[in-house]
N, C-alpha and C positions, 0 to 999 in steps of 0.2 A: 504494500500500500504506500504510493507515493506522498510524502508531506511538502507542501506546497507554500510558497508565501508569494505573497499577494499585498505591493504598495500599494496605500490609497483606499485598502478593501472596504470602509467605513462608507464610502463615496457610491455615488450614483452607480456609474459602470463597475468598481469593483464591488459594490457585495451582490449584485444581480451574479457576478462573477462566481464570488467568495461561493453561495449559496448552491450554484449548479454543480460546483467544485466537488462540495461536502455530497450533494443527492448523488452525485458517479461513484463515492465513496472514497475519495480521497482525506486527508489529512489536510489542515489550513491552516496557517497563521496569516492573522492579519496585522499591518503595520499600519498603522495612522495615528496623525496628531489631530486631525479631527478640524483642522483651518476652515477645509471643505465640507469635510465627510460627519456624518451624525449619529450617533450611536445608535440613535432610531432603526437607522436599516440593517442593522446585525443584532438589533435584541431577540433573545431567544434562542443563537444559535448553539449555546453553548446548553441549553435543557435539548433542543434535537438532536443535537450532532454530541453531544458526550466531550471527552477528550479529543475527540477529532477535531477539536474548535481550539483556537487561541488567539486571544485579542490582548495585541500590545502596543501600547501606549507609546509611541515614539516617533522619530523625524527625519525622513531620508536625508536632511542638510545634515547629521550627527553620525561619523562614522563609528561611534559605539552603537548606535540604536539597530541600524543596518546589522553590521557582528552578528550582533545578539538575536536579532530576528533569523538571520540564514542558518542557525544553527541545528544541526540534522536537516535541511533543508535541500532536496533534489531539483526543484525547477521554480522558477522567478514571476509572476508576472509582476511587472511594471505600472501600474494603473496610477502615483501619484504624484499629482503636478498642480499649477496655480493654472488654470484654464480662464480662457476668456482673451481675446484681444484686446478691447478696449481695457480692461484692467491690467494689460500687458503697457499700453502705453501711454496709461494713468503713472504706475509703479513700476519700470522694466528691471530696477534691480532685485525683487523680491520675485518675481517672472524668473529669471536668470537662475538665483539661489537654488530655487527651488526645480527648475527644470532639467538645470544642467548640472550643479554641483549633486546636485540628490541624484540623480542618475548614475551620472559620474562615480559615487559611493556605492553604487548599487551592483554596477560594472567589478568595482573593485571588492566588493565585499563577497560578490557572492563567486569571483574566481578564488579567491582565497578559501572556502566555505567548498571548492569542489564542483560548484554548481554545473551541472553541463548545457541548462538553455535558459535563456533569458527572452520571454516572449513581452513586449514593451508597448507601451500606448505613442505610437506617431500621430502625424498628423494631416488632413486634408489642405491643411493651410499653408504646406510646406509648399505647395505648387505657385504659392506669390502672385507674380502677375503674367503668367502664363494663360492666356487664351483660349489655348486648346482646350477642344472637348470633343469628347469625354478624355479626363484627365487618366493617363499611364505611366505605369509608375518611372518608368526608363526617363520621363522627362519633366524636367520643375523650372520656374523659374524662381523672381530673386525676391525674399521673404518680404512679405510689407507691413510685418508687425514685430514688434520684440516678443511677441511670444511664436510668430511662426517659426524667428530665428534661433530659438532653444529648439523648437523640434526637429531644427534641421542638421543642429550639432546632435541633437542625439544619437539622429540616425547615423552622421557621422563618427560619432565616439565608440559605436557598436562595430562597426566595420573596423575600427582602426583595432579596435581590442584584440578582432580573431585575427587578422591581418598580422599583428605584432607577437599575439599571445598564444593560437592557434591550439587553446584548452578550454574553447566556450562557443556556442551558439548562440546567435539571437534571428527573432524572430521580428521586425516591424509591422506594425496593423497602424496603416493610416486613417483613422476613424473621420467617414465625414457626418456631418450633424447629428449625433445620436440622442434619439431620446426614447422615454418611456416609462416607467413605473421607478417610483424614489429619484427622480430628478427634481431639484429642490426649487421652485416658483417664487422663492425669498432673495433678497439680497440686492446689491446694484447688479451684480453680473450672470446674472442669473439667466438660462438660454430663452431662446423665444419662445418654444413650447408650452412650458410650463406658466410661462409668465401670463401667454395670451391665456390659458387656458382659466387662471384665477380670476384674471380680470373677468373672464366672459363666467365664469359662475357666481362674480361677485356684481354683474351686469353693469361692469364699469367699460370703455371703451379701449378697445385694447390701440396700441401705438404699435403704426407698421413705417420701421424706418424704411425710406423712400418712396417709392409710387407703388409699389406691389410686385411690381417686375423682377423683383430679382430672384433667381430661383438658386434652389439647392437641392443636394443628394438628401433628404433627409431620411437617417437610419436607425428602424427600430432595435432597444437595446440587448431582443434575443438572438436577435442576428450578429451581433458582438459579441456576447455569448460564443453562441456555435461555431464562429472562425476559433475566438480567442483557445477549444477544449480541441479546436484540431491543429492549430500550430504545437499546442504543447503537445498532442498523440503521435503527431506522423514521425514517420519512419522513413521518406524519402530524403536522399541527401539533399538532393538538386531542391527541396525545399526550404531548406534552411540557410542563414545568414540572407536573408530578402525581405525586404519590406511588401506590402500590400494593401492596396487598397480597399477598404470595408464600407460596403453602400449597399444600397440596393440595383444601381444603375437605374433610377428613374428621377428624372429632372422635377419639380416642384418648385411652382413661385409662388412666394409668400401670398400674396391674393387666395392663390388653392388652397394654401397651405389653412387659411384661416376659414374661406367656406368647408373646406374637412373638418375645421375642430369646433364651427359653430352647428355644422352636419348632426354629429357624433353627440356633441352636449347637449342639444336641443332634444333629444331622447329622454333625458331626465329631465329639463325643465325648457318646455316649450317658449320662453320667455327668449333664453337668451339669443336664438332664432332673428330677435328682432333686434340684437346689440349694434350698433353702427364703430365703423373703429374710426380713427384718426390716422394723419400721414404726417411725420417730419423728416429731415435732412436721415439719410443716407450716413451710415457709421464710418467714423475714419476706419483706413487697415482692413478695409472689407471688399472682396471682387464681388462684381456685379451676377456673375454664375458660376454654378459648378454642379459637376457630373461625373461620375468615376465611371471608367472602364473596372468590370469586375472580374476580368478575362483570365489575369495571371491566378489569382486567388483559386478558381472554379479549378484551373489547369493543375493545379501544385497543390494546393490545400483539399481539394474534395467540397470547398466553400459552393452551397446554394441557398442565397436567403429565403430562413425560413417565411417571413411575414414581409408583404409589401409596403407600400406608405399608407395605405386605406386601411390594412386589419392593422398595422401599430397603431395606429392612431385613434381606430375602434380601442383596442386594447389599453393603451395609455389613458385614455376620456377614463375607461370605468376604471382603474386606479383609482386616479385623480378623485369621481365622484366617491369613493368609498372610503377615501383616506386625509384629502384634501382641508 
């Protein structure tokens, strides 16, 4: 039985992570200082899962916390970071710290520790101001945020490690827009999803930065899931040390984006049906579209999204209404 740790697992994407981790019946320790992440989404896991659960209290920027967490520990995921663009170019050295020295640590503690893969959260943002669509991973262009430019050393600091070190694996998942169930609706930097989603059950009008036009991959969080449990399974060479792209490959502009989640919530309370939203400026550090090729992943990983943009977001609404 493999024992597992898991950065960030306190957080959105990792304890959806942590949680599938434990039901395959692996071992888990989670590492979080909790900046992001809320104890909320890992209560309980330690009455279900027994000793197979461990939650510890600590901070990828402290190379004792790291140590201590890899200890008996076979395989890495990577899940935590200070996310958000605009909070990247509010604060870029707290961005930095956290993205790149905590990685960095991670790199280093868990070759020390034996570890043999490091599967890591990249990012969609890393493709900058690159045009192309649908975006492949073979080409990016040049970051336009301080937080695109920590995911773009990571990726880079992982290559240089097996390149130099050639006693570790990693695995990149360039995540574009995920969301889903325990995505947090609070906060200044808080994603779109969740935020339109309280505004419209709180029948307040939600703010679409720009015209509507702009679209995104957006991708449900069991579809991150189910790459993230097959980068750590596979057993192909030619699949490891590569990044990948994690989406659905279906394009969505925010305009659809909000008729789906006014769609979807208006099943429970036919009101918000009639919510009208608002339009201001367009976010610094943000491209106007994006689209992932899902082609390398399908090829190398065995990846097929389970759930498209319509059932996550069926799925996410009744969350939301049950927990919200």
């Amino acid at each position: 039985m493999k024992k597992i740790l898991v950065t960030g697992g306190a957080g959105f994407i990792g304890s959806n992570l942590c949680e599938a981790l434990l039901e395959r019946g692996y071992s888990v320790v989670c590492l979080d200082n909790f900046a992001t992440g809320h104890i909320e989404n890992v209560l309980g896991f330690g009455e279900r899962y027994g000793e197979r659960w461990k939650l510890k209290v600590g901070d990828v920027r402290r190379l004792k916390d790291c140590r201590e967490a890899m200890e008996g520990v076979e395989a890495v995921f990577h899940e935590a970071a200070l996310g958000s663009v605009p909070r990247s170019i509010v604060d870029p050295v707290a961005t930095s710290t956290t993205n790149i020295e905590g990685f960095l640590n991670v790199l280093v503690t868990a070759r020390e520790a034996g570890v043999k893969r490091v599967v890591f959260a990249a990012s969609s943002s890393t493709y900058g101001d690159s045009t192309e669509l649908p975006k492949r991973e073979e080409k990016i262009g040049k970051p336009l945020s301080p937080y695109a430019l920590t995911k773009l050393v990571d990726e880079l600091y992982a290559d240089v490690f097996v390149r130099c070190y050639g006693d570790i694996e990693y695995i990149g998942l360039r995540y574009f827009n995920v969301f889903g169930r325990r995505q947090d609706p609070h906060g200044a930097y808080a994603a779109v999803i969740p935020i339109w989603v309280k505004a419209l059950m709180e029948h307040r009008s939600p703010l679409v930065n720009g015209d509507g036009s702009i679209s995104r991959d957006f991708t449900p969080v069991a579809n991150v899931v189910d790459v993230n449990l097959l980068a750590l399974e596979t057993t192909k060479a030619e699949a490891v040390n590569q990044v990948y792209n994690v989406a659905c490959g279906e394009r969505t502009t925010l305009k659809e984006l909000l008729e789906g989640l006014k769609g979807e919530l208006s099943e429970y309370d036919p009101e918000i049906a009639k919510v009208k939203e608002t339009y201001g400026p367009p976010r610094k550090g943000d491209i106007p579209h994006s689209l992932a090729s899902i082609d390398k992943a399908r090829t190398l990983l065995g990846y097929d999204p389970r759930l498209n943009v319509k059932e996550g977001l069926r799925e996410a609404c009744h969350w939301y209404w049950e927990n919200l």
